[in-house]
C-alpha positions in Angstrom: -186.5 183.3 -190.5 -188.2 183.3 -187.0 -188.5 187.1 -187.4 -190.0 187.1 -190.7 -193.0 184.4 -189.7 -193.8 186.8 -186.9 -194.0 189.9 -189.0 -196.1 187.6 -191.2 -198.6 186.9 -188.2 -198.3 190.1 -187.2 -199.6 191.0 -191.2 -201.9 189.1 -191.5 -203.9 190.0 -187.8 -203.7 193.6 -188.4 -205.3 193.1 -192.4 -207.9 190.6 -190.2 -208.7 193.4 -187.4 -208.7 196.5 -190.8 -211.5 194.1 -192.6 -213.5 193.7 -188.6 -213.3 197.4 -188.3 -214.3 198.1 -191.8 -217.8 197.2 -191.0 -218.2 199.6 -188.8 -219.1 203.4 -189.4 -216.2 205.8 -189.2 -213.4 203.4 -187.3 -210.6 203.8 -188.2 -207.7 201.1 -186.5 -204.7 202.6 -185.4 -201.3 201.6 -186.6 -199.9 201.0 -182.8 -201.1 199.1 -179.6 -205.1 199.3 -179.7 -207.5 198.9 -176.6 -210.6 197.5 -177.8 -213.7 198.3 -176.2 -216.1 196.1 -174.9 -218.3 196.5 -177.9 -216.4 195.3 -180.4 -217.1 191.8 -181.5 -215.6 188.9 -179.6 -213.3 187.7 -182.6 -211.4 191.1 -182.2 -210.4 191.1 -178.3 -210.3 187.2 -178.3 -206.8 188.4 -180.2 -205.3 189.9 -177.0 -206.3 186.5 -174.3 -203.2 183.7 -174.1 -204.7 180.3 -176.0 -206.2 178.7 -172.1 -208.6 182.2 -171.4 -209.4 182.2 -175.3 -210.8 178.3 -175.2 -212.9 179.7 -172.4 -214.0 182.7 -173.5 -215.0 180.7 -176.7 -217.1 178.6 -174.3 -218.9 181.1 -172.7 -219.7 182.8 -176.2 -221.3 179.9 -176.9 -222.8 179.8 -174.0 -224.1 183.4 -173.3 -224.6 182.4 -169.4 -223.2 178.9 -167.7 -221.7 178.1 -164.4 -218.1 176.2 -164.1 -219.6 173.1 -164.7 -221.4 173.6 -168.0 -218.3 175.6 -169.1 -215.7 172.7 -168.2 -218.0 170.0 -169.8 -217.9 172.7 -172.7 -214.0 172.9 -173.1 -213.4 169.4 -171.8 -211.3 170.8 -168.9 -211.7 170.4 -165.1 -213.9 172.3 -163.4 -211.1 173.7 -160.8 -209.0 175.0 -164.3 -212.0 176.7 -165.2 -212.8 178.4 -162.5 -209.5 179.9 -161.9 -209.8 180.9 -165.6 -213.1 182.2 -165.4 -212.6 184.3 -162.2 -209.6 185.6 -164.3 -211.6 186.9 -167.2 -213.6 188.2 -164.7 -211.3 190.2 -163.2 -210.2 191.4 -166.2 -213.3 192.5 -167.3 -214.4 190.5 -169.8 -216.8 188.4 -168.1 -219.3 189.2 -165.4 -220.3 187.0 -162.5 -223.4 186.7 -160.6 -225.9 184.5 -158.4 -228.4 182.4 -158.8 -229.4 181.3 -155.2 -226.3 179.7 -154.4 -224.7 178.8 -157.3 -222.6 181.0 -159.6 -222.9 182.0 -162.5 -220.8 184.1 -165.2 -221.6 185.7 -168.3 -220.4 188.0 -171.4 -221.5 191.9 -170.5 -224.0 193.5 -172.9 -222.7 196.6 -174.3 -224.1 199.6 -172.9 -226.3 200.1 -175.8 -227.9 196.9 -175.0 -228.7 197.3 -171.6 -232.0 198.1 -170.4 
């Protein structure tokens, strides 16, 4: 029964991720593990993040740029469990963090095509 409701989940993200993809020209998505690149929209690698990283990446999508305060008082978290979370995406790579003066800041990277 357990089994089934998984394969059921696991159904219903892959026909979620074929209809994403189908927007775009000449993707195909592959039947096995998939690394999506950084281009893809959010809603697609939001998928592989555990539920804490995925309420904070949320936040910053939202947000475009914010520091850990405007992101905990987004998520209603602390701002020491944001942090830790945020410097996590960021090592990861899905964030990016900078400085303003003295206060940090993160933000989501522009795809390369976006970049000036």
């Amino acid at each position: 029964m357990r089994l089934q409701r998984i394969e059921e989940k696991i159904d219903f993200i892959m026909k979620m991720l074929k209809e994403q993809f189908s927007t775009a020209k000449d993707v195909e998505v592959p039947s096995q593990k998939m690394d999506v690149p950084l281009s893809a929209p959010i809603s697609v690698y939001l998928l592989k993040l555990p539920d804490s990283l995925r309420q904070t990446m949320l936040a910053m999508d939202r947000l475009k740029e914010a520091s850990t305060e405007k992101v905990a008082d987004t998520t209603g978290r602390s701002r020491s469990v944001e942090s830790i979370y945020l410097n996590q995406l960021e090592r990861m790579g899905y964030i990016e963090k900078f400085r303003k003066g003295r206060k940090v800041f993160f933000q989501i990277p522009k795809p390369p095509s976006d970049r000036e």
